[in-house]
VOBA-1610 file (N, C-alpha, C; in pm, whole numbers, padded with zeros to 5 digits, always signed):
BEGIN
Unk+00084-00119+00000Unk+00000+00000+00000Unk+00088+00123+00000Unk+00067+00230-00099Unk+00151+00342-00105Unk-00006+00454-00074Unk+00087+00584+00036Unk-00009+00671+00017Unk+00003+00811-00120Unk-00073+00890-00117Unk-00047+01028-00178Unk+00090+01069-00175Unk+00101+01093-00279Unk+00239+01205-00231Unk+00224+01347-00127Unk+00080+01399-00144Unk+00128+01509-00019Unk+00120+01458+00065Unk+00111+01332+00100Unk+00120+01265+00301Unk+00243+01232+00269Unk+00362+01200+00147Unk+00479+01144+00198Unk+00556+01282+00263Unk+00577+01397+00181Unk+00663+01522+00255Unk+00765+01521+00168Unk+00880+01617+00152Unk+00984+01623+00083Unk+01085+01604+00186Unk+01244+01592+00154Unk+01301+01593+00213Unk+01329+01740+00261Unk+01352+01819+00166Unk+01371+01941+00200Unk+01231+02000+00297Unk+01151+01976+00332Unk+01036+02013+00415Unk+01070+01950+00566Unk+01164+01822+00563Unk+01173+01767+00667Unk+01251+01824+00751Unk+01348+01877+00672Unk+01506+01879+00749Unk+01514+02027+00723Unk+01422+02114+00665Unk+01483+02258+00720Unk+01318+02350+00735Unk+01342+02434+00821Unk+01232+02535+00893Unk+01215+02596+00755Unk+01056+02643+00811Unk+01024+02743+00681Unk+01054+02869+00713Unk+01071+02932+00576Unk+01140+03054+00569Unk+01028+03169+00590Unk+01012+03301+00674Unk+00941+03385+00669Unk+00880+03426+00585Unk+01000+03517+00538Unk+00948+03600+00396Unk+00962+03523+00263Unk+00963+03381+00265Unk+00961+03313+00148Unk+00744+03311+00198Unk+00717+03297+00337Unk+00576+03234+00329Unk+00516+03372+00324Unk+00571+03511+00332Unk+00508+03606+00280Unk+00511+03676+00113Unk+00591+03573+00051Unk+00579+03599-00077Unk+00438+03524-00146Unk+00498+03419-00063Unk+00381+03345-00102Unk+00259+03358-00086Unk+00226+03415+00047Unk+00076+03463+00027Unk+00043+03579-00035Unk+00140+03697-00088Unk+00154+03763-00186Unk+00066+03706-00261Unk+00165+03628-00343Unk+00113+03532-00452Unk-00037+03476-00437Unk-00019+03485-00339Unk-00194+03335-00367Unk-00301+03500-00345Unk-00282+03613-00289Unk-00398+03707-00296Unk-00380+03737-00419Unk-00282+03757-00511Unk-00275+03807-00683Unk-00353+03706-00800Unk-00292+03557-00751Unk-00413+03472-00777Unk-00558+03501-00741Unk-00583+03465-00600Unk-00733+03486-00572Unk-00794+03598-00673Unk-00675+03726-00643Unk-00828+03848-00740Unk-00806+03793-00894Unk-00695+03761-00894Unk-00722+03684-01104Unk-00856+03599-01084Unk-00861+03485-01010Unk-00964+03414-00989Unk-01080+03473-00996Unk-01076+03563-00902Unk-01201+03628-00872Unk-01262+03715-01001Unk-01168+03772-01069Unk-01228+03859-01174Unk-01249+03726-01272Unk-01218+03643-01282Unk-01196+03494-01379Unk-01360+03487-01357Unk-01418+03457-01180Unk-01515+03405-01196Unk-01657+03500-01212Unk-01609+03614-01210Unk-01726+03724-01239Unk-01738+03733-01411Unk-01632+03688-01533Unk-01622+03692-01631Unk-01706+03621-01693Unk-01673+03461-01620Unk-01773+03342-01668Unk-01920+03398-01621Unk-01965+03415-01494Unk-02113+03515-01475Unk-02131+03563-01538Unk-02068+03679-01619Unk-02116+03774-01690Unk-02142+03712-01853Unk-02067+03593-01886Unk-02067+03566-02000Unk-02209+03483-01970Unk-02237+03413-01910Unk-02369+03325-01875Unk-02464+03423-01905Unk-02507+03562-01891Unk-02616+03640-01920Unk-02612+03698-02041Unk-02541+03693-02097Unk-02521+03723-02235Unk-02645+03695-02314Unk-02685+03565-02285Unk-02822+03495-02378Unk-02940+03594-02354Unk-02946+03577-02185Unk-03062+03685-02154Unk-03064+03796-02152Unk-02951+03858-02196Unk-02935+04027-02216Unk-02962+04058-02323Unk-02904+03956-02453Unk-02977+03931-02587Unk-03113+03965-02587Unk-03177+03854-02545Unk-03289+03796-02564Unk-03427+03948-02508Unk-03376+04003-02414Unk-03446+04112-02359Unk-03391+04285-02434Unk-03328+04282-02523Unk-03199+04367-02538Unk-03291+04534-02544Unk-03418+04487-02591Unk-03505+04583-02615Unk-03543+04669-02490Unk-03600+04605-02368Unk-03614+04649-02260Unk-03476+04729-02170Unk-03390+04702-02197Unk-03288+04718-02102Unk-03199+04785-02201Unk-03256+04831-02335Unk-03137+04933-02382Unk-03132+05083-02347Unk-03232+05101-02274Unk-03241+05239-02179Unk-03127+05250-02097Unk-03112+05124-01996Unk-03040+05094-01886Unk-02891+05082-01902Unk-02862+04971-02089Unk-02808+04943-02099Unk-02693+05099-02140Unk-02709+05192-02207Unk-02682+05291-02301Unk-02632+05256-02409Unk-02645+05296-02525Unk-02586+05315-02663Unk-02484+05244-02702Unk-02360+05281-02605Unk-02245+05181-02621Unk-02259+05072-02587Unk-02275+05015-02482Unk-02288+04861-02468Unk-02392+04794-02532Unk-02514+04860-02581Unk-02588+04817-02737Unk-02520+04824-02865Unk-02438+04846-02846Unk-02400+04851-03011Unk-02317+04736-02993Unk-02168+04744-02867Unk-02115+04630-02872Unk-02186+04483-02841Unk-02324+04484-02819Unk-02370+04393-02799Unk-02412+04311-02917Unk-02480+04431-03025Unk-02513+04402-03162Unk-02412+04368-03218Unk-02322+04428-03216Unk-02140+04349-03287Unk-02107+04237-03242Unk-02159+04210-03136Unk-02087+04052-03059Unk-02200+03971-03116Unk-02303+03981-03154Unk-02379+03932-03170Unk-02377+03900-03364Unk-02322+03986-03404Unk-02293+04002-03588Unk-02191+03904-03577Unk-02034+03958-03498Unk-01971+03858-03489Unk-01975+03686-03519Unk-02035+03666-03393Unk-02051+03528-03367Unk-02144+03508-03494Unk-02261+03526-03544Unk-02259+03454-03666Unk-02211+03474-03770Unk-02096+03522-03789Unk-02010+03534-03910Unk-01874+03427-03830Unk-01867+03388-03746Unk-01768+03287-03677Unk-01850+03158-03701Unk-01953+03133-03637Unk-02016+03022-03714Unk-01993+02985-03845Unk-02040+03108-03896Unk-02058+03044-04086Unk-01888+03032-04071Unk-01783+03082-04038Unk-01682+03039-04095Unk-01644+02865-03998Unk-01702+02859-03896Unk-01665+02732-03851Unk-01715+02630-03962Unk-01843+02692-03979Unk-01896+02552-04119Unk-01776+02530-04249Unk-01774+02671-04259Unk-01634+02679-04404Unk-01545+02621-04337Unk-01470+02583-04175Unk-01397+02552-04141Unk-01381+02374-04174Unk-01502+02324-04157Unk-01523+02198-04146Unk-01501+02102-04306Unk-01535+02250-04371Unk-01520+02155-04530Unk-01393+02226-04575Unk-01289+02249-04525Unk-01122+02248-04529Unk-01092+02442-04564Unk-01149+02520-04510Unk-01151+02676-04517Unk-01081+02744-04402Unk-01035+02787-04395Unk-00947+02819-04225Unk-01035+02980-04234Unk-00983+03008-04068Unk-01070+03073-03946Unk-00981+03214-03976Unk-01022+03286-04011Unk-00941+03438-04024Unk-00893+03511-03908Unk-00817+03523-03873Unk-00756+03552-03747Unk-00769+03658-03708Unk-00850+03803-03800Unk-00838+03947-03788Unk-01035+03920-03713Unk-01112+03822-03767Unk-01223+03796-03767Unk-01256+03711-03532Unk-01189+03675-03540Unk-01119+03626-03355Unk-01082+03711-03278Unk-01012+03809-03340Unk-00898+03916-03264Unk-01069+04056-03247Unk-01123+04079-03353Unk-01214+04108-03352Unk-01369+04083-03217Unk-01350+03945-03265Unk-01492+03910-03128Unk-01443+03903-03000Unk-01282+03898-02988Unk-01239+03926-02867Unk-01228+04042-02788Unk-01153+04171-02879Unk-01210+04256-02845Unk-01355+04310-02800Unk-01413+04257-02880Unk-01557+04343-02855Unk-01638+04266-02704Unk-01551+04159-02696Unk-01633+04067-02559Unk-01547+04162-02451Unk-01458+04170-02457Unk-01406+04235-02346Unk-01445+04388-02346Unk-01495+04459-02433Unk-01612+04587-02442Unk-01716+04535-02338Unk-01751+04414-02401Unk-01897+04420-02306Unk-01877+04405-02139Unk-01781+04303-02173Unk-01728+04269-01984Unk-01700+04396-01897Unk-01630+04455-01969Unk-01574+04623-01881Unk-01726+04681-01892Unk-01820+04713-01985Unk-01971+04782-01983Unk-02074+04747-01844Unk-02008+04611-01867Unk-02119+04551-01773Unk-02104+04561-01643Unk-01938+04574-01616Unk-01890+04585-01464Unk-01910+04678-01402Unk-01934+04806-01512Unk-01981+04905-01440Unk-02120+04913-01437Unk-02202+04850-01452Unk-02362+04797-01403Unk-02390+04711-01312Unk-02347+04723-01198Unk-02382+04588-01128Unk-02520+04542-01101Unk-02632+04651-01065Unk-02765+04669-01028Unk-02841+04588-01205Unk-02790+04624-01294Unk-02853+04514-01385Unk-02774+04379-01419Unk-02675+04376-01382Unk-02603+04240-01372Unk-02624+04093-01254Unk-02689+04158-01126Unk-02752+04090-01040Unk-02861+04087-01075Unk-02976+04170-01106Unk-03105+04140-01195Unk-03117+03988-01304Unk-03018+04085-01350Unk-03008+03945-01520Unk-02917+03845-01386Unk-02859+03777-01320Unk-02779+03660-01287Unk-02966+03623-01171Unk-02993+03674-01089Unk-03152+03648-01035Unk-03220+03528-01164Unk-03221+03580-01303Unk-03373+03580-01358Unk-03271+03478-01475Unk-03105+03492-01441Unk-03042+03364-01544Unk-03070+03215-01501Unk-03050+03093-01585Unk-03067+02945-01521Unk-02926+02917-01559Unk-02888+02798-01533Unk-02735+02742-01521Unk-02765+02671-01672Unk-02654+02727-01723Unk-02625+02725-01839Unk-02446+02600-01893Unk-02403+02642-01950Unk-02285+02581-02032Unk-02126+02636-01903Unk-02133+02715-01850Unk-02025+02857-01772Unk-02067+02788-01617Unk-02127+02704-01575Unk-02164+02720-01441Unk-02083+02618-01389Unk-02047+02491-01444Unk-01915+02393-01418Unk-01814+02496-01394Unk-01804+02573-01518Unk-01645+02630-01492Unk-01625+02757-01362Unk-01763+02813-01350Unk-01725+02920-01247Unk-01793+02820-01074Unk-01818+02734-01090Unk-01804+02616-00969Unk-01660+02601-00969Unk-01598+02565-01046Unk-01479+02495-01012Unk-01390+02610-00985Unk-01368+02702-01045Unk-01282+02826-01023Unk-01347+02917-00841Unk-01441+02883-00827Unk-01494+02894-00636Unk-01409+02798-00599Unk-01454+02696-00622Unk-01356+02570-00515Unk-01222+02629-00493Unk-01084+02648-00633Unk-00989+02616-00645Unk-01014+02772-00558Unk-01035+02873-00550Unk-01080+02989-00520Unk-01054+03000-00333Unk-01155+02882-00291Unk-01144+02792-00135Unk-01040+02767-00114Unk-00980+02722-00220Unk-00839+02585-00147Unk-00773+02703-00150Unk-00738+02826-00204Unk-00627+02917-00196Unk-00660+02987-00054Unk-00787+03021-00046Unk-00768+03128+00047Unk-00781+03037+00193Unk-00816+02917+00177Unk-00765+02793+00341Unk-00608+02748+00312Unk-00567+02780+00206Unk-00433+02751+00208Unk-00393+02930+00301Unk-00429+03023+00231Unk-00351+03151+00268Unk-00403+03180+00440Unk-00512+03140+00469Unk-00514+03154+00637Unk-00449+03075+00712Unk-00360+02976+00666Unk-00241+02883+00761Unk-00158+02975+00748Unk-00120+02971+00899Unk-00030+03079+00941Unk+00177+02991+00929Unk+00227+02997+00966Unk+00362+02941+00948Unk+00381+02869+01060Unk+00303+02841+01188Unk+00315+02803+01267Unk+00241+02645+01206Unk+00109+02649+01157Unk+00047+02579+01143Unk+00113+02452+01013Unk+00173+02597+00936Unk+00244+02512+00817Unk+00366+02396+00901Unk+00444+02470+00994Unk+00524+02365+01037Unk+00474+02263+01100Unk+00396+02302+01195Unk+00302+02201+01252Unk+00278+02044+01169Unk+00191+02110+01018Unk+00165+01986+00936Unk+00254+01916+00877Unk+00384+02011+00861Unk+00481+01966+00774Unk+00545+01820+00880Unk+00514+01862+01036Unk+00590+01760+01137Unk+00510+01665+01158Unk+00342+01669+01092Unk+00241+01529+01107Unk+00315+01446+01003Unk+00307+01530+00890Unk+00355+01471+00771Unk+00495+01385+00768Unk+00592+01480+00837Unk+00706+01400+00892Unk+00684+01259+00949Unk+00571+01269+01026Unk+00593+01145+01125Unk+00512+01072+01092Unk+00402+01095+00974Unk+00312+00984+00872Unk+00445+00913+00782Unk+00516+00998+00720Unk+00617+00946+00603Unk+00689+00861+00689Unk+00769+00876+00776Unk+00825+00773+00887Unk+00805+00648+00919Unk+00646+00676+00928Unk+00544+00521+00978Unk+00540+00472+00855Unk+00478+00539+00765Unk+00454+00433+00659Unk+00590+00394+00568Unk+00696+00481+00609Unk+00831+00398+00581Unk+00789+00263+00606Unk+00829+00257+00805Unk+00853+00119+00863Unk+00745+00105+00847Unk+00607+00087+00803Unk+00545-00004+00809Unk+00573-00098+00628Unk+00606+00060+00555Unk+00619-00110+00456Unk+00747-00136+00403Unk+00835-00136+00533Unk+00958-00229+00510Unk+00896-00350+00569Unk+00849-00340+00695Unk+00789-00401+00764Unk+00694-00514+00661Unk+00600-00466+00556Unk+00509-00501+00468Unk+00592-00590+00360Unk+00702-00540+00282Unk+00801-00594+00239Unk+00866-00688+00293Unk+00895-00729+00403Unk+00965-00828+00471Unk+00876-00906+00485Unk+00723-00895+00515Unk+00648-00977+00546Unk+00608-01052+00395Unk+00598-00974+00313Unk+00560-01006+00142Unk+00614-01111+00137Unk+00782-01061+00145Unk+00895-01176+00132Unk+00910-01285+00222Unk+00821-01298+00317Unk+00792-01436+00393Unk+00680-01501+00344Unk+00605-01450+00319Unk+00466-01504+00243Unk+00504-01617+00104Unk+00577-01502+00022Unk+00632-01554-00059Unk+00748-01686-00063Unk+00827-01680+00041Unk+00851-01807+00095Unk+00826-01909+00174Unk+00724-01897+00196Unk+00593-01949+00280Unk+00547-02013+00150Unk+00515-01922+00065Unk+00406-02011-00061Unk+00507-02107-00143Unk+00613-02086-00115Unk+00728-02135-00220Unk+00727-02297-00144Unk+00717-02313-00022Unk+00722-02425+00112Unk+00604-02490+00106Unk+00534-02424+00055Unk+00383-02487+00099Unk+00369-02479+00200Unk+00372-02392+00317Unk+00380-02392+00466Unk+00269-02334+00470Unk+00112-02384+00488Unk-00024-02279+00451Unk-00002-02210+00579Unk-00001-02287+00696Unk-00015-02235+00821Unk+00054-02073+00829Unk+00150-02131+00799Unk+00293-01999+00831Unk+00246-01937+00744Unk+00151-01935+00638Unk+00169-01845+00537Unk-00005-01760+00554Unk-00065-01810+00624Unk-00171-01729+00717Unk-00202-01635+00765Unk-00040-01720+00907Unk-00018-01653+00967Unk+00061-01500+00965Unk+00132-01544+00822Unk+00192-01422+00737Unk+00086-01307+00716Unk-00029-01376+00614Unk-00098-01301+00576Unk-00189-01227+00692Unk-00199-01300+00802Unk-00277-01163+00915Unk-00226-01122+00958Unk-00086-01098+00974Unk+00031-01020+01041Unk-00015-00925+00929Unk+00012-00978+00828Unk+00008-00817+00697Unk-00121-00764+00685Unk-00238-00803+00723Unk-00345-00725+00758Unk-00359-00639+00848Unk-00290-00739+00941Unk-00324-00622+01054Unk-00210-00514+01090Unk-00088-00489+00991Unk-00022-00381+00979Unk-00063-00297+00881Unk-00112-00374+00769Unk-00186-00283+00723Unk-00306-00211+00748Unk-00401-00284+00802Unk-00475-00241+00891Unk-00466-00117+00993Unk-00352-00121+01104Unk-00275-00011+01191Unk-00231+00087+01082Unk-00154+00065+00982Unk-00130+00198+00920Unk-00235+00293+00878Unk-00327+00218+00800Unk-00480+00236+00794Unk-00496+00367+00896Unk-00456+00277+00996Unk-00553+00376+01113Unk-00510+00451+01186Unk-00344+00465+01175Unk-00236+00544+01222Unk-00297+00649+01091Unk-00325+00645+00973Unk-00314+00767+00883Unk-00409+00826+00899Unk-00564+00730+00954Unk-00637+00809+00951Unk-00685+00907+01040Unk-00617+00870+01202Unk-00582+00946+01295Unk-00517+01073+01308Unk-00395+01030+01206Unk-00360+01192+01190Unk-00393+01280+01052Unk-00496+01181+00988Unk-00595+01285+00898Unk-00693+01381+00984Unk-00782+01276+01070Unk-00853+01329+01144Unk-00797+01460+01308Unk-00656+01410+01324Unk-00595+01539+01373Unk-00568+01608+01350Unk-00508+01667+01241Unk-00486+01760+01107Unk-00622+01858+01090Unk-00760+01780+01068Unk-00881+01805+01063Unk-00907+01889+01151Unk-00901+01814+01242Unk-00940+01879+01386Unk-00893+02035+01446Unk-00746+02034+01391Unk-00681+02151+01395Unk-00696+02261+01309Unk-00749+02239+01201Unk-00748+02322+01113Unk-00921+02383+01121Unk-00999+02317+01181Unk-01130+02309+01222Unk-01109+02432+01322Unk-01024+02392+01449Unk-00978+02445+01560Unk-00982+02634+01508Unk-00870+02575+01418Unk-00809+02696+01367Unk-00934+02830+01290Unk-00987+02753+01208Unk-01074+02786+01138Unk-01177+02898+01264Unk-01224+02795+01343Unk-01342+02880+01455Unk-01263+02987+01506Unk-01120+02949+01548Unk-01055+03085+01640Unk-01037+03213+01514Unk-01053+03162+01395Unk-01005+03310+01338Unk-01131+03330+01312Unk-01248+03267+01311Unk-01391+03375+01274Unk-01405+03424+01413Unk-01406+03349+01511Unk-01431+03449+01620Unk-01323+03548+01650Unk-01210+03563+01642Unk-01116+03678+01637Unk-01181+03783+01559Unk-01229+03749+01394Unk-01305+03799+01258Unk-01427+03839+01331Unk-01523+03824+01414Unk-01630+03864+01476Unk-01616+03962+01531Unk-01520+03899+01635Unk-01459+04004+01763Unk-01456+04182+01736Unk-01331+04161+01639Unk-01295+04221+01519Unk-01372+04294+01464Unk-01465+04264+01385Unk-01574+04328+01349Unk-01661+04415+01433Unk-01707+04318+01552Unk-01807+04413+01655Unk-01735+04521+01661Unk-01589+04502+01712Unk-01539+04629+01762Unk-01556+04734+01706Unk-01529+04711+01564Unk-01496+04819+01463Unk-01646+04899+01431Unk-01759+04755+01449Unk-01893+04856+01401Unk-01938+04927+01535Unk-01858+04886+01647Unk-01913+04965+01748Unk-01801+05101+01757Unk-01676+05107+01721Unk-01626+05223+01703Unk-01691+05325+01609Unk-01728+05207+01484Unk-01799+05353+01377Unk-01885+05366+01442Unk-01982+05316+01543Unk-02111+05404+01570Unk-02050+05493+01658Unk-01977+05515+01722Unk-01945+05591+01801Unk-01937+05692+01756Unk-01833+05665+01636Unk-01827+05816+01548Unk-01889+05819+01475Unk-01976+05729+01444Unk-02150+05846+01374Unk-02193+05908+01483Unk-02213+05846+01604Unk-02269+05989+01745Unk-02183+06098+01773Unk-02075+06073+01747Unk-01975+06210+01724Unk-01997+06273+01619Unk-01971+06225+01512Unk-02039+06302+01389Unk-02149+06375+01431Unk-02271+06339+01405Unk-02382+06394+01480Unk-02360+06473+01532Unk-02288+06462+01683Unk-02335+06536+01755Unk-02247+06661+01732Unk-02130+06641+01671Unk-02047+06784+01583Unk-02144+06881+01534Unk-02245+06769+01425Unk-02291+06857+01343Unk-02373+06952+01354Unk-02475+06866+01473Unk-02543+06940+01518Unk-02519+07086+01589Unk-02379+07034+01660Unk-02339+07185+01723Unk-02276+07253+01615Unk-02186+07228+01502Unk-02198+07324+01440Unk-02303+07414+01370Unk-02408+07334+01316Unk-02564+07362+01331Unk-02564+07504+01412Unk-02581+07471+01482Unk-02626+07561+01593Unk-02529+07681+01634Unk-02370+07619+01612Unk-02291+07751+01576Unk-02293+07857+01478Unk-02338+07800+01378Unk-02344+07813+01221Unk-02522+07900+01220Unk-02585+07875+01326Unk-02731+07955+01276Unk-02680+08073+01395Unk-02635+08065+01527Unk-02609+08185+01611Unk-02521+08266+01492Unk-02357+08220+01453Unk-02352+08335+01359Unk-02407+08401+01249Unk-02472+08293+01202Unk-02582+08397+01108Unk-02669+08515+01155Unk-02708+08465+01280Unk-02817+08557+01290Unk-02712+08704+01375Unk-02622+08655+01450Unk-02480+08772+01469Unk-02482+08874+01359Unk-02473+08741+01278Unk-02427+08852+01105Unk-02531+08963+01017Unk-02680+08843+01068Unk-02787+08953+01045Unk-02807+09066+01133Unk-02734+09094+01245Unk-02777+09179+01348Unk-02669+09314+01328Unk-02575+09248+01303Unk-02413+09325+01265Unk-02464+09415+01135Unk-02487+09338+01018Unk-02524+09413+00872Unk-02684+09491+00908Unk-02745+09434+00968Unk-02863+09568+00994Unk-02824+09693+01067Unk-02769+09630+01169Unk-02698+09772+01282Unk-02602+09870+01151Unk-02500+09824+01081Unk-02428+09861+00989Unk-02495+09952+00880Unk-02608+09899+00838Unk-02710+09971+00758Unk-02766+10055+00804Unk-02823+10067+00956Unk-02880+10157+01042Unk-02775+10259+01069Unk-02659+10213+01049Unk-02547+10375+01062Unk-02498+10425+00956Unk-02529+10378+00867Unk-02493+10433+00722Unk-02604+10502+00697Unk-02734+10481+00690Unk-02858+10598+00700Unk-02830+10661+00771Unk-02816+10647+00904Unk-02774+10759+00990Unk-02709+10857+00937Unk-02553+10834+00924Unk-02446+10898+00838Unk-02499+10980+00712Unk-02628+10893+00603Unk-02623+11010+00532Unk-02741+11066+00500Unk-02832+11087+00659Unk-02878+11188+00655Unk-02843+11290+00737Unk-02737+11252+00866Unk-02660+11379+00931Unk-02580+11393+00829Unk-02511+11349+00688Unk-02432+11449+00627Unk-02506+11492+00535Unk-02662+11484+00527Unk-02777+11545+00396Unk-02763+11699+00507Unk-02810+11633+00610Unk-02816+11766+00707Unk-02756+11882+00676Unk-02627+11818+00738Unk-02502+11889+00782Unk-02482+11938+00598Unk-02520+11897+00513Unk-02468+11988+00378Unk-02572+12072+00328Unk-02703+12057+00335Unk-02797+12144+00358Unk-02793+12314+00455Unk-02740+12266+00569Unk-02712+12335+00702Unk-02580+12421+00631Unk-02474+12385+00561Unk-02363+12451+00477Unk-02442+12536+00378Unk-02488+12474+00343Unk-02530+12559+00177Unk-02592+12677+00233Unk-02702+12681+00333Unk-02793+12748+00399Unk-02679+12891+00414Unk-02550+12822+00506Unk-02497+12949+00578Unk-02376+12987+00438Unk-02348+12915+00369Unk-02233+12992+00236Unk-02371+13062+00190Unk-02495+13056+00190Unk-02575+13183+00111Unk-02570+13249+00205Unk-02619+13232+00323Unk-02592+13340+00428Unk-02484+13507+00429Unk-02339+13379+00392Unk-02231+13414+00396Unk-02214+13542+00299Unk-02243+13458+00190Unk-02253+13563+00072Unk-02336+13700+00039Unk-02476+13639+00125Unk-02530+13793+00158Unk-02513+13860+00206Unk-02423+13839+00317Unk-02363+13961+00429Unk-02236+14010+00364Unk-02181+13925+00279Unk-02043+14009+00202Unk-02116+14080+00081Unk-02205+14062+00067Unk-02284+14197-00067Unk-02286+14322+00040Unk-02368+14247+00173Unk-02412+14360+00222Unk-02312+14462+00269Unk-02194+14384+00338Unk-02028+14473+00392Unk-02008+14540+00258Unk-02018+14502+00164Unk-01976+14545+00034Unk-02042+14721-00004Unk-02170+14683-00001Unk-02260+14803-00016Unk-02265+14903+00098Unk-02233+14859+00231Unk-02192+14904+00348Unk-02039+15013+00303Unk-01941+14944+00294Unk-01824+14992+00273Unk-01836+15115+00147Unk-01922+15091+00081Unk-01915+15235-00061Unk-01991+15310+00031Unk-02077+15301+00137Unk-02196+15383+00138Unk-02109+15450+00244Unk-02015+15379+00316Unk-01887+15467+00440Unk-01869+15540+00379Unk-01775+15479+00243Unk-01651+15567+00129Unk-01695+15705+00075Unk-01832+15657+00018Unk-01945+15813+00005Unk-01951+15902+00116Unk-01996+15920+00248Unk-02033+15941+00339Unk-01873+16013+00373Unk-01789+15971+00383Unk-01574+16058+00440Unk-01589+16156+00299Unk-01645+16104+00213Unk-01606+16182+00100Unk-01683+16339+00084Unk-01792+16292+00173Unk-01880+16431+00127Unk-01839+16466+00314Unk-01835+16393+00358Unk-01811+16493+00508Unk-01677+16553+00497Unk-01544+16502+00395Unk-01439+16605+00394Unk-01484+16718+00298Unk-01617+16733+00235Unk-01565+16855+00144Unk-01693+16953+00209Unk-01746+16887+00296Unk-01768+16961+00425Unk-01746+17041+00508Unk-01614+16973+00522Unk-01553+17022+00617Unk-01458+17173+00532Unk-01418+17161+00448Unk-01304+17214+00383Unk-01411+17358+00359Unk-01528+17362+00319Unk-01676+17478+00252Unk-01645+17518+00400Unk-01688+17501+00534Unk-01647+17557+00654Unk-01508+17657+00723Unk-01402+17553+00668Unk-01291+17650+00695Unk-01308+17782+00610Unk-01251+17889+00710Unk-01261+18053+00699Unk-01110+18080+00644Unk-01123+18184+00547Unk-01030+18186+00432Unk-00924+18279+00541Unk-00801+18305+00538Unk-00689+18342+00578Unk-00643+18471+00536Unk-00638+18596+00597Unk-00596+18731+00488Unk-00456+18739+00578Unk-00365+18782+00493Unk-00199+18796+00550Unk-00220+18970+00543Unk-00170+19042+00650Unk-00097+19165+00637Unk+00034+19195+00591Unk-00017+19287+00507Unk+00132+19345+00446Unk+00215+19403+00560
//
C-alpha cells in the first residue's frame, strides 16, 4: 500500500524550517491569484447572461446605453459570421484571425460595460438558469477555497503539518519495510507450501496494514481537527474584530452627529450675529447720510448766508466811502479863508 504524495513530505520540508518572507511571498502570490480568480469568476457570470441580455436587449437598452448596445449588436454580428466560418472551417476553409482578434475585443467591451452595471447584472444573474459557464465558475470557487484555506495557515500551522507529515512518512516507511519483509515471507511461505505460516503471514500483513490504515487516519482526522480548531478561532477573532470596529464607527456616527449638530447651531447663532451686525451697519450708514444730507444742507444754507452779508459789507463799505467823501468837502466849505498883512 503506497499513500499520496502530499502525506509522503519532501526531504527538503523535513530537514529545514520554513522561511518567513519566502511564506510572505507566497501569500503575496496566492492574494494576486485569488483576485485573477475572482475577476476569472465574475467573467464566466457575466458571460452566462449574455443569452438573456440578448434575448431582452429591447427592454434594457435604456439601462443598458448606446455603447454597450452597439457592442452587444457586434458581438452578436460577430458570432454569426464565426459560425458560418466554422462551417467553411469543417469543409477544409481556415478561421481568419483578424475575424477572432475582432470578437475578442468586442467581448471584453462588453465585460468592462457591464462591470460598471452591477444593479442590472444581479437582476439578469436572479432571472439567469445554469447554463454551459456554471461547471467552470463552480470549479474556479472551489480552487478559489483551497487558496484562500491555504492563505489563512499561518507558518506556525504550516510547520506544525509539515511535522504530522514528517511522522506519517516515517510510519509508513517502517510499516512497509515491515510489509516488504512480510511479502517476502509469504512468498517463501508459498514457495514451502507452509499454509499455516503463510496465514499466519498473511494476518500479520493485515493487521499492519490495517494499523497503518488507522495510524493515517488518525492523523488525517488530527490535522482536521486543527485546522477546524483553527478555522473557529479566526472567525471568532473575525467577529470580535468586526463588533469592535462597528461599534467604534457608531461611536463616530454619534460624534459626527453630535459635531454637526453643534456646528448647526454655531453656524445659525452666527448667522443671525451677522444679520444683526449688517442691519446695525445699515442703520449707521442711514444715519451717516442723513446727518451728512443735514449737515450739507445746514452749509449751503450758511455759504448763502455768507454771501449775503459780504454783498451787504460790500454796499456798506461804498456807502462809508461816500459818506468821508462828502463829510471832507464839508468840512473844507467851513474852513474861513486866511488874509496875510502886508
Amino acid at each position: 500500500m503506497t499513500l499520496p504524495a502530499f502525506f509522503m513530505g519532501s526531504k527538503e520540508d523535513s530537514s529545514n524550517p520554513l522561511d518567513t518572507s519566502r511564506d510572505e511571498l507566497a501569500a503575496l502570490e496566492i492574494q494576486r491569484v485569488d483576485g485573477v480568480l475572482e475577476d476569472c469568476i465574475w467573467n464566466v457570470e457575466a458571460l452566462q447572461l449574455l443569452p438573456a441580455i440578448m434575448a431582452d436587449l429591447d427592454r434594457l437598452s435604456l439601462v443598458l446605453g448606446p455603447t454597450l448596445v452597439g457592442a452587444l449588436k457586434e458581438h452578436y454580428f460577430l458570432g454569426e459570421q464565426l459560425d458560418a466560418h466554422r462551417l467553411e472551417q469543417a469543409e477544409g476553409q481556415g478561421m481568419p484571425a483578424e475575424l477572432e482578434q475582432s470578437f475578442g475585443c468586442c467581448l471584453w467591451t462588453i465585460l468592462r460595460h457591464l462591470r460598471a452595471r452591477p444593479a442590472v447584472c444581479r437582476e439578469l444573474r436572479a432571472k439567469a438558469t445554469a447554463g454551459q459557464y456554471s461547471k467552470m465558475a463552480e470549479g474556479l470557487k472551489e480552487l478559489q477555497g483551497l487558496l484562500m484555506q491555504k492563505m489563512l495557515m499561518g507558518p506556525a500551522e504550516v510547520r506544525e503539518r509539515n511535522r504530522h507529515l514528517k511522522e506519517l512518512s516515517i510510519r509508513h516507511r517502517k510499516n512497509m519495510e515491515m510489509v516488504t519483509k512480510l511479502e517476502h515471507e509469504v512468498e517463501e511461505a508459498t514457495k514451502q507450501n507452509d499454509i499455516a505460516k503463510q496465514d499466519k503471514l498473511i494476518r500479520r500483513l493485515k493487521v499492519s496494514m490495517h494499523l497503518t490504515m488507522k495510524e493515517s487516519d488518525e492523523v488525517l482526522d488530527s490535522m482536521e481537527h486543527e485546522v477546524e480548531e483553527q478555522k473557529r478561532a479566526d472567525r471568532t477573532a473575525s467577529e470580535a474584530r468586526c463588533n469592535e470596529m462597528q461599534q467604534e464607527a457608531d461611536k463616530l456616527q454619534v460624534q459626527l452627529k453630535s459635531l454637526a449638530i453643534e456646528n448647526r447651531e454655531s453656524e445659525t447663532s452666527l448667522r443671525k450675529k451677522k444679520a444683526r451686525v449688517e442691519t446695525e451697519i445699515e442703520n449707521w450708514i442711514q444715519k451717516y447720510d442723513a446727518d451728512m444730507a443735514e449737515k450739507q444742507a445746514e452749509l449751503e444754507e450758511l455759504l448763502r448766508l455768507h454771501a449775503q452779508e459780504q454783498e451787504e459789507v460790500l454796499r456798506l463799505e461804498e456807502l462809508c466811502g461816500r459818506m468821508e467823501s462828502w463829510r471832507l468837502e464839508q468840512k473844507q466849505d467851513e474852513e474861513p479863508e486866511v488874509i496875510v498883512d502886508e
